[in-house]
Each structure stands twice: as C-alpha cells, then as structure tokens.
C-alpha positions, 0 to 999 in steps of 0.5 A: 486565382485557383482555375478550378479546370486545373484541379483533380477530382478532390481538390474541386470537391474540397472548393465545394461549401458543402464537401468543406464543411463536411470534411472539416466537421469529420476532421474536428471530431477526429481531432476531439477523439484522438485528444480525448484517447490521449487524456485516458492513454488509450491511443497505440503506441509506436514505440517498440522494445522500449528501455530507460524510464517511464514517465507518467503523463501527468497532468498538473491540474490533474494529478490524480487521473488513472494512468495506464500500467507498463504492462497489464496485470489483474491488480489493479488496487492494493491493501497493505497492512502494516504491523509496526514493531516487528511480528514474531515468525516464529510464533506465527506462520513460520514452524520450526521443530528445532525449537521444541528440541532445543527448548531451553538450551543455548542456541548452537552457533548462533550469536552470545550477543544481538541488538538488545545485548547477550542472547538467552536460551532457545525458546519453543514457540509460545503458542501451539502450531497446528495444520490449517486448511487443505494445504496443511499450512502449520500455523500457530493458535495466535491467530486463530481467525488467519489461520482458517484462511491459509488457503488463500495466502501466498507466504514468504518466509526467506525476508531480509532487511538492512538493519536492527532499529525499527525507525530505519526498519520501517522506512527501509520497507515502505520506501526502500531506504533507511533514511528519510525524504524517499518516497513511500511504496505508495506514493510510488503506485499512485505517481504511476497510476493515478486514480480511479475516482476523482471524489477521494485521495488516490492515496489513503493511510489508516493510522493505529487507533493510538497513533502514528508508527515509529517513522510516522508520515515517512511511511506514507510520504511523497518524499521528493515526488510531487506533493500530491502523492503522499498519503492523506491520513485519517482513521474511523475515528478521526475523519479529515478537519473540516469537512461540513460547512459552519452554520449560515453559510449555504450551498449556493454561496459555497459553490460561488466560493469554490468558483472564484477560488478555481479562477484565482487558483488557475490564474496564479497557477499560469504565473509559475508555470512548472511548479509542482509544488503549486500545483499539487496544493491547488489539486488537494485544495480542489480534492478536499472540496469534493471531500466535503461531499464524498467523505462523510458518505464513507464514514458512515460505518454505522449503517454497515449490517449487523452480520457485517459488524460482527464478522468484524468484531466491532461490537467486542473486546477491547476498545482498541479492538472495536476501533481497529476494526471500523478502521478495517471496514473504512479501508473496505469501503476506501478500496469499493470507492476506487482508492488506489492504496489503503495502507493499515496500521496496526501497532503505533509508537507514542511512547516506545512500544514495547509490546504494548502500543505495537509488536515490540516484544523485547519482554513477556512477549506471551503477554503483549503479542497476544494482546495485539494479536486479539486487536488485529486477528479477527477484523483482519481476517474478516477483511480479508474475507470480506474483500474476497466475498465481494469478489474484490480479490480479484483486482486487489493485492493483499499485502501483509508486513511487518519490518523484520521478525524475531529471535529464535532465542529468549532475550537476557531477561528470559521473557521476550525475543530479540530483534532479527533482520535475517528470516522474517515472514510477510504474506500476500493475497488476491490478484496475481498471486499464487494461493495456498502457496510457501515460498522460500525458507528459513534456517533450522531455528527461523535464524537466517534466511537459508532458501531463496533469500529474499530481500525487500528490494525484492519483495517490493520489485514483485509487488510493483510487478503486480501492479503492472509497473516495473520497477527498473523503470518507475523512476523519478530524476532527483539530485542527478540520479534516477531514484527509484524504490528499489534503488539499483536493486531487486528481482521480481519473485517469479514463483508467487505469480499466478 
C-alpha cells in the first residue's frame, strides 16, 4: 500500500480524483490530436539531411488521401495534354530560317535514309511564322489561338527520346521506359500525393473523342504500384458505367446495400492483411460509390454559360472539334474539383494514324496537321486561359507533349515528314514555371538537339521537381530494384523554375 506522506507534491496530487481525471482527459485529447496531425502529416519530423527513398504513408483503406510533397512547391495539381502522333516543331514553335534557304535542296550532312526509309529534300515550314506576344516568341499561324499566349508559356526545344516507333515513344514519355508494365507519370504523382478530394479519382484520363492513343491504358497505367493509382478514364462523352440507380431501387435500400458491402469488404479485407491488390479494389469499389453522386454533377457541361461555350468552341466545327472541346471543359471542372492529374488526349490511334486519327504525318502533312490542328488549337488555348482567368494557374502546372518531333526534310513520297527522336519541342505553363521563356535549342534545321540537350528523364525529373517530389527519391521497390520514373537518370531543368 502507497503511504501518501511519502510522496511529492505531484505524485499526491496524481492520488486526487479530481486532479486524475483531469490529467487523463488532457492527455487523451493530446493523444486524439497527435493521431489526427499524423493522418494529414503535419507532425514535425525529426529527421534531418535524409537520403535513400521516401515512402509515402499510405493507408490501404485510404489510398487517396493527400499526402505531403518532399519539399513545397506552388503546384499543387497538374494538366498534361498530350498529343499522340508526333507534332511537327518545325511547323510549329520551333523556327528555323535554314529551311526557307535551303528549300528544295537535299539536306547537307544530314541522314539519305531515316525511320520511314530514303530522306527527301528540305522542306520550309508549311505555314508562316511570325512574332507573338511581347517576348517576340516566332510562332507558326497552325495554331493561331497558342500562339496569342506565348507570353505565358515556358518552351523546351532541346527533347530527345530513345526511339523512332510511336508505341514505344509514348510509353518512354509517360512512364520513362519503352517497354510496358511501368507506371505512368501519373500514377506516380498520385502514389506520392494522393488526393485532394475524396468524391473523385485522384487520377483521371480524358481519352481523344476517337479513342485510346497507341499505347492505350499503358499511358495512364499503375504498372507495378498499387492498383489504386492508374488512371480512371472517361470522356465528356462517355461518363463512367453505371453511375444512377436502376428503377425500383431507392435511396434508403441503396445506402443499406453499400453498409453491408463496407462490413463485408472491411471483414475480408482483415483476412489478408498486406494485399495491396484487395485493397485498392475495395477502395475503388467504395470511390465509385461516391462517383454516383459527384460524377453526374461534373458532367453537367451543358449548364457551362454561353461565353464559356464559345471560348471554347463547342458550338463550331468539326464534331471532333465540339467534342474535344467538352472534353477540355470536363478537365476544367476535374482540376476546380481537386483531382490531382488530368491527363488530355488529343490524337487516338484506332486504325494506324497517319495524320488523320492523331499527328502521324508520314504524308500531305499540310492537310492532316491541319486538321488536328483546328480540333485542338482553340479549345486548348481557351483551356489555358480559362485556367489562368480563375487564377488556378496558380496551383496548376500546365504540360503540353507529344512523344518526338518531325524531320526537317520531306519524306521519299515528298508530301510529309519523318519521324525524328533527336529535337523535338513541348511546352509548360503556370505554377513553378518561368513565363514567356525558351529553353535550349535545336540544330540550324531543327534536326539535333544542339543546346541543352535535354532528355525525357529530364524533362520529367523537372516536372516531379514542380510538384514538390524528387525524383531520386519517389521510388517503389519491385523485383530486387528501387524503380523509379526516371530510372537511374535525369536532372531537374533549373532555368525554367521561377
């Protein structure tokens, strides 16, 4: 037995009813915050000058949950539109005078046979360039509407890639390997980040209105991370299955439904402990039920106003057009909703390409870029404006891509251009990024990256860098090797941060 005269000051107090259960009921309420900090990682660290990978604190019922970057950046979200086939950065944003010279000539020291086979002549650009904005940026009139905003946009034109074929060119870029089974950029940002809201994917692709690219799901993949970060695709269009209720079938034995499914889910769940695979099904399952609820309320693109209609150009041309377009709104109203990565399509592959389902332009490429240029010129541009107007550009990093550029010189059949993996130009915009800015260059013909060559590994090592992950670190152990999307590669671009 305690003699209580033994005792100090404190320790006869703790004896007290009253004092005990004071000092227990502070201590469970610091107990409940310090668990609560530690849910949104908002506890301190003690760990200082830390090397070797960063794990994400994932919660397995939880998978979606926003997590802390490595280090803070102002963006926070990311577009990235994407056009399969290959956009010509001759004809575009990268002006080279050489070709107006050299018009007609064969191409001196450059290649007699590429991809396609023998190389033709040098071929001027197939639309004028001209200065835009008030950096003087040259830019060509195939896309009139980006042009006007060159103001805004951090340009890269020193891109290399690892190969010729589109397949493997658009894995390479979205995943950072040729072969298939990685995971994309995507599915990366979301395994580190998580979510901001718990009503829709944290990962969404807006497939081309003619449908998937040439890789297909490869390009929005989890590949070996777990299931639940590959990207839910779906389009204005084509909303995901099965989102109301069938007829008969009311709230309150729907909400009784999804109940029991959670009990029966969470028991099984307990059964196999550490089964990622389990895991991320019964987490979509429950997000998909949520889905019933938010989805239908983003589709509504209809009730968009008027002038938001036109800007973007629903209303005219082509029905490709009109459809990309709700498309380019849906991902609006996916990034003002918290999705963490919207990933756009603009070019599908159903039946080879070849300028008309993407940018593929082996021939008459005067008339095939152009044509997926009026599908994509304006409602991109209106995208991008819109984004800015509601001052989202503030949080959002804007990537625009394609998986290598074009030849200098006509192909054999004299009408199109050839693939080219050495100089090819992308673009970023909005958080983190230097405005009305060029970074490195091309060769005399836009042949070879010439200044600040610049591969993919590093180009996506910068994008992660944005997003406040780096990418030495964001790295997922598979098959005995720490797997990253850079692989053992990349240097973040220093010049295009702000």
């Amino acid at each position: 037995m305690i003699n209580p005269e033994k005792l100090s000051p404190m320790g006869r107090s703790l004896l007290d009813r009253r004092s005990f259960l004071g000092q227990s009921g502070m201590s469970l309420g610091a107990i409940a915050l310090s668990q609560l900090l530690a849910q949104d990682q908002l506890l301190a660290s003690d760990a200082k000058d830390e090397v070797g990978p960063i794990r994400p604190a994932i919660d397995d019922k939880k998978p979606y949950a926003s997590r802390k970057p490595h280090f803070e950046m102002p963006a926070k979200q990311v577009l990235v539109i994407y056009c399969p086939g290959a956009v010509s950065h001759v004809d575009t944003f990268d002006y080279k005078p050489e070709l107006y010279k050299l018009h007609g000539q064969k191409p001196p020291g450059l290649p007699e046979v590429t991809f396609e086979g023998p190389t033709g002549n040098i071929a001027k650009p197939f639309w004028d360039f001209k200065p835009r904005g008030q950096s003087g940026k040259m830019v060509s009139d195939l896309l009139p509407n980006l042009a006007e905003q060159v103001d805004d946009f951090c340009f890269v034109h020193s891109l290399t890639t690892q190969t010729s074929a589109h397949p493997q060119g658009e894995n390479f870029f979205n995943t950072g390997f040729t072969m298939e089974g990685f995971p994309s950029f995507g599915a990366w940002v979301t395994y580190a980040l998580g979510c901001e809201t718990e009503e829709l994917p944290a990962f969404v692709a807006i497939n081309d209105p003619r449908g998937l690219a040439r890789s297909g799901k490869n390009n929005f993949g989890s590949g070996f991370l777990p299931a639940a970060f590959q990207g839910t695709d779906f389009t204005a269009a084509n909303p995901p299955a099965n989102l109301f209720r069938p007829e008969g079938y009311g709230p309150a034995a729907d909400l009784a439904s999804v109940n029991l499914l959670q009990q029966l889910n969470a028991k099984h769940l307990q059964q196999f402990p550490g089964d990622s695979d389990l895991a991320a099904r019964i987490a979509s399952y429950e997000l998909a039920g949520r889905m019933q609820t938010s989805v239908p309320e983003i589709m509504e693109i209809a009730n968009e106003p008027q002038h938001v209609h036109d800007a973007y150009g629903t209303g005219t041309g082509t029905e490709l057009k009109k459809a990309y377009a709700n498309n380019c709104i849906l991902a609006r109203r996916l990034l003002e909703k918290g999705v963490r990565v919207v990933q756009l399509f603009n070019g599908s592959d159903p039946a080879g390409g070849n300028g008309i389902t993407n940018w593929d332009s082996h021939s008459d490429i005067l008339k095939t870029h152009a044509m997926q240029a009026e599908i994509m010129d304006q409602p991109t541009a209106a995208l991008i404006a819109d984004l800015k107007q509601r001052g989202m550009l503030e949080h959002t990093l804007v990537v625009w891509c394609t998986e290598f550029g074009r030849m200098p010189f006509l192909q054999a059949n004299g009408t199109g251009r050839d693939h080219n993996p050495d100089a090819f130009t992308c673009f970023l915009a909005g958080a983190g990024v230097k405005p009305g800015f060029s970074y490195g260059e091309s060769d005399e013909f836009g042949f070879k990256a010439a200044v600040n060559e610049t591969t993919v590994y590093d180009f996506n090592a910068t994008l992660l860098h944005l997003m406040g992950l780096d990418h030495e670190r964001l790295t997922f152990y598979h098959n005995g090797i720490e797997r990253r999307l850079t692989n053992v590669h990349g240097h973040v671009i220093k010049d295009v941060l702000a």
